[in-house]
N, C-alpha and C positions, 0 to 999 in steps of 0.2 A: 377766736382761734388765730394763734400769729403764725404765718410764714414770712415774715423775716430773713430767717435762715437763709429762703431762695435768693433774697439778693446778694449774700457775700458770698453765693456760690457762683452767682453770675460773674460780681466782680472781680472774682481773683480766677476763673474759668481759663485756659490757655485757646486760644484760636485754632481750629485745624485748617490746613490751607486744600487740602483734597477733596471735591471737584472744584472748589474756590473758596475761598473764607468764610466762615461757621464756626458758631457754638456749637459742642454738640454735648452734654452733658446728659450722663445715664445715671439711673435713681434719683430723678430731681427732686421730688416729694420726699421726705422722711416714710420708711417704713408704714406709722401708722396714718399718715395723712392719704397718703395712696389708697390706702386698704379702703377708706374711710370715703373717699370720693368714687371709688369704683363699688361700694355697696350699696352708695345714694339710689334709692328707687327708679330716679331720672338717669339713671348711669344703665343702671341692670334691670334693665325691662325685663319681661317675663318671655318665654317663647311666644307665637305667635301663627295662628296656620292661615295667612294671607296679609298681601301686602295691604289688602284694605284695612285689616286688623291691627296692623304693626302702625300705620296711618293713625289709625285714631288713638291708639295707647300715646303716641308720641305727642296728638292734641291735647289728649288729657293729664300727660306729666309736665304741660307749661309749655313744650315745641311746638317753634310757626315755620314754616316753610320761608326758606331766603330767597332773594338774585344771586348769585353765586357763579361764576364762572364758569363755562361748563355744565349748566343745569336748568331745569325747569323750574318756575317756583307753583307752576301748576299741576296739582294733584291728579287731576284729570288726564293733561297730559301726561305724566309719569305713569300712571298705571296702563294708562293703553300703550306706551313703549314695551315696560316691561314683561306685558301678556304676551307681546308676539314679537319685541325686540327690531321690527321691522320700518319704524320711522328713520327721519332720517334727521341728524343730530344739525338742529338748524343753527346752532350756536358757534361750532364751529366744526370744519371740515378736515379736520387734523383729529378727529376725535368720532370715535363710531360709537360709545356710551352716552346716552341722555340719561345722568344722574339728578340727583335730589339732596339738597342739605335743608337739615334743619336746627335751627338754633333755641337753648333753653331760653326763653325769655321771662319764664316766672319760677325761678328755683324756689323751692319750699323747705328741700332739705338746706340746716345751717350751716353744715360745712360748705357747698357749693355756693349760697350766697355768701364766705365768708372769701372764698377763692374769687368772687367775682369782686369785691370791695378791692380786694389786697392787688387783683389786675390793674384795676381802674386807677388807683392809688398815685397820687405824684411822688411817692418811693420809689415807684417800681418803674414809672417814665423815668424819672433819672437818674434809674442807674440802666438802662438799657440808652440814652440818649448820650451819656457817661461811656461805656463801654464802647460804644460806636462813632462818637466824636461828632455827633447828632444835635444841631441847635433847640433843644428844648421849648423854644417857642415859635420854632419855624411849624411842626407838627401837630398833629393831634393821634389820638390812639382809638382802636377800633377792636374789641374783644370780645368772646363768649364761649359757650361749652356748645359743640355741634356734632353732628350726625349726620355722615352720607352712606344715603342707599347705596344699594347693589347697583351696578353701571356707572358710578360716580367718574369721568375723568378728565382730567386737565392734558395734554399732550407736553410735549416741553416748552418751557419759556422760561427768562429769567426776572420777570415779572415788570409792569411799566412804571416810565420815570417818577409817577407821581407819587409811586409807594417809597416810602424810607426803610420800614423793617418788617418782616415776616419772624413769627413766632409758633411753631406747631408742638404740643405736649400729647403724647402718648397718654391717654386713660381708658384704654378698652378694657371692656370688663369679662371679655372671656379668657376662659385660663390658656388657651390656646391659640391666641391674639396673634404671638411671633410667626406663626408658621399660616395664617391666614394673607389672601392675597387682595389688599388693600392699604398696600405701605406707600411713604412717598419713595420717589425715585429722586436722587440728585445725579447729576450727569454732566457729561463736558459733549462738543461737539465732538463729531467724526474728524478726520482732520479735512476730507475735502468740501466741509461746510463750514471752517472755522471763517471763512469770510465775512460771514453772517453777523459775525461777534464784531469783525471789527468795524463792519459797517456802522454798526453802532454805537464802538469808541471813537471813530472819527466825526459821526455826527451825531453829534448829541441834541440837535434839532428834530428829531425821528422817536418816535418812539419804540419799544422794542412789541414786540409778538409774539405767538405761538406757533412752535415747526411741525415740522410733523417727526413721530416717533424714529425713525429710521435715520435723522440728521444726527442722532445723539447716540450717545452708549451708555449705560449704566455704570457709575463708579460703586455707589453704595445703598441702600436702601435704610431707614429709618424703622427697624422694626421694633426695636426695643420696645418694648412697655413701661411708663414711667418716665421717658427721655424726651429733651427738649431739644431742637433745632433752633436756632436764630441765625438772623442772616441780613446783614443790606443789601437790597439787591443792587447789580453792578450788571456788565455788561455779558460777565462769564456765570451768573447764579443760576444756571438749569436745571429745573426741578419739574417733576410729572408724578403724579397717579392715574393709576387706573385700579376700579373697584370691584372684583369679579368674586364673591362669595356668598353665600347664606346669610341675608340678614334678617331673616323671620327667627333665625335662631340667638344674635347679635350683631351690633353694629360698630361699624368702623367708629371710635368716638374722639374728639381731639378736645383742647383746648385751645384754642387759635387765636393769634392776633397780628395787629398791625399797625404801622402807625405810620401818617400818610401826611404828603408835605402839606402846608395850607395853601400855597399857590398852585396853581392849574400845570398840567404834564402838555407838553408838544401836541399842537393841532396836526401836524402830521404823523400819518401812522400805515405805516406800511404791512402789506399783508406779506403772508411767507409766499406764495406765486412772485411778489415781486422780486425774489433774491432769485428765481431760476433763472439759470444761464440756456437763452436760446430754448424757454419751451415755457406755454402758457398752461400746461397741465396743473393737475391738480395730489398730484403722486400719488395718488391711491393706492399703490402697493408697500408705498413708503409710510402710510401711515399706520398699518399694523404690525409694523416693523418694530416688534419691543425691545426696548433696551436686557444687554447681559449685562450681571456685573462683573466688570473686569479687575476686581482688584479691590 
C-alpha cells in the first residue's frame, strides 16, 4: 500500500504562523486510506465495561504500556488513580491527571504495518528534515500508533531542546471524535508570563519546561479527524492536553512521532517555580486554570 501522496502534501503544505509555526493539514490520509486505518481491529476496539477490560483488549490487540510524559506506565498504578482519582500526579505538579499511553507494538492488520513502514521510511525523514531545514543526520526519528486513557495530561510546554520535531495525526475511530474532550491545545503565553519565552531565547543553555495551565491561553485546538500537526519546537511551540472522556467506549488514538537530535539537551533545567517573581509557591490555582480559545 503506498502513501506517497503524503509527502508532496507535506512538501508543497503552506506554514501557518498562529500560535507559532506549524503544519497543519486536514484530510491528510485519502478518503479510503482513513476509513481503512480507523476500521483496523487495533483502531476500533469493541466497547468495554471496565478499565481492567479495556486493559487487557488493548494487551491482546499488540499494546504495551509506555514512559510517556505525564503518565504512568504502571497498570496497577493507573487503575487505583482512576477508581478514586485521588493520588497525587507524581510526575508533574502542573498537571492533576495521571494518564496512561499505550503504543501498538505488534500490528497485525496490513494497512497499519504498511503506515508504520512508510513512518519509519527515509522518504518521509527527508522530506520532513527538507521542509524544516533539519540536518538529516544530526537526528533520528521515533514513531508509532498510541492510545491514551482517560486523565491523559500534559500542561503547557514547548517541548525540550533535544526534540527536533513533533508530529500528531488525528485517527480516532469514533464518529463523534470532534466534539470529544481529548484534543491537543496549542497556545501562546499570557502576556504577563511571556518572560518565560524569552528567558529561554536568551539562554539557550536552560532547557525549557512545563507551566502551568493558567500562564497560557488557548489559540486553537486540533480536533479535526484525519489532520496532521508538525512543528519544530522553538521557544514559542506551546502545546497541552488534557484527556477527560469515556474511554471504555473509545479512545483518544493518534499517530505520533518525532525526531530527536543525536546529541544530548542542556544539563540545566529549570522548573516553572523558578520563573516566579517573589514567591516560592507552587500555583495551585493556576494550574486548573484551562485555556479559552481566543481566536
Amino acid at each position: 500500500m503506498s502513501f506517497g501522496y503524503l509527502i508532496e502534501k507535506i512538501a508543497n503544505a503552506p506554514f501557518e504562523a498562529r500560535p507559532f509555526e506549524h503544519l497543519h493539514l486536514r484530510q491528510f490520509f485519502s478518503p479510503e486510506h482513513f476509513r481503512q486505518i480507523v476500521d483496523a481491529p487495533e483502531v476500533s476496539l469493541q466497547s468495554c465495561a471496565s478499565d481492567a477490560e479495556l486493559i487487557d483488549r488493548l494487551v491482546a490487540a499488540g499494546y504495551e504500556p509506555i514512559p510517556f510524559p505525564g503518565t504512568t506506565n504502571s497498570i496497577g498504578e493507573y487503575l487505583d488513580w482512576h477508581a478514586t482519582r485521588s493520588a497525587v500526579n507524581t510526575n508533574q505538579v502542573t498537571c492533576e491527571g495521571i494518564g496512561m499511553v499505550f503504543r501498538l507494538k505488534r500490528p497485525c492488520t496490513e494497512v497499519l504495518r504498511d503506515v508504520n513502514d512508510f513512518f519509519a521510511s527515509a522518504d518521509f525523514l527527508r522530506t520532513l528534515t527538507d521542509k524544516f531545514g533539519l540536518d538529516p543526520h544530526a537526528v533520528h526519528g521515533d514513531m508509532g500508533l498510541q492510545k491514551y486513557l482517560d486523565g491523559y495530561e500534559i500542561s503547557p510546554h514547548p517541548d525540550v531542546r533535544r526534540k527536533a520535531l513533533t508530529w500528531m495525526i488525528n485517527v480516532n475511530p469514533a464518529a463523534d471524535s470532534e466534539r470529544l474532550d481529548y484534543h491537543t491545545h496549542y497556545l501562546e503565553f499570557v502576556p504577563e508570563r511571556r518572560y518565560v519565552m524569552e528567558y529561554w531565547r536568551y539562554n539557550p543553555g536552560s532547557d525549557r519546561c512545563w507551566v502551568p495551565w493558567g500562564w497560557c491561553r488557548t489559540v486553537k485546538r486540533q480536533t479535526e479527524n484525519n489532520s496532521v500537526v508538525i512543528f519544530a519546537p522553538a521557544d514559542d511551540t506551546m502545546h497541552a492536553v488534557v484527556a477527560r472522556y469515556d474511554h471504555l467506549r473509545t479512545q483518544r488514538t493518534q499517530l505520533y512521532g518525532n525526531l530527536w537530535y543525536n546529541a544530548e539537551g542542556p544539563e540545566f533545567k529549570p522548573f516553572f517555580q523558578d520563573f516566579e517573581i517573589g514567591s516560592t509557591g507552587r500555583m495551585a490555582n493556576d494550574r486548573v486554570s484551562r485555556g479559552t480559545p481566543v481566536g
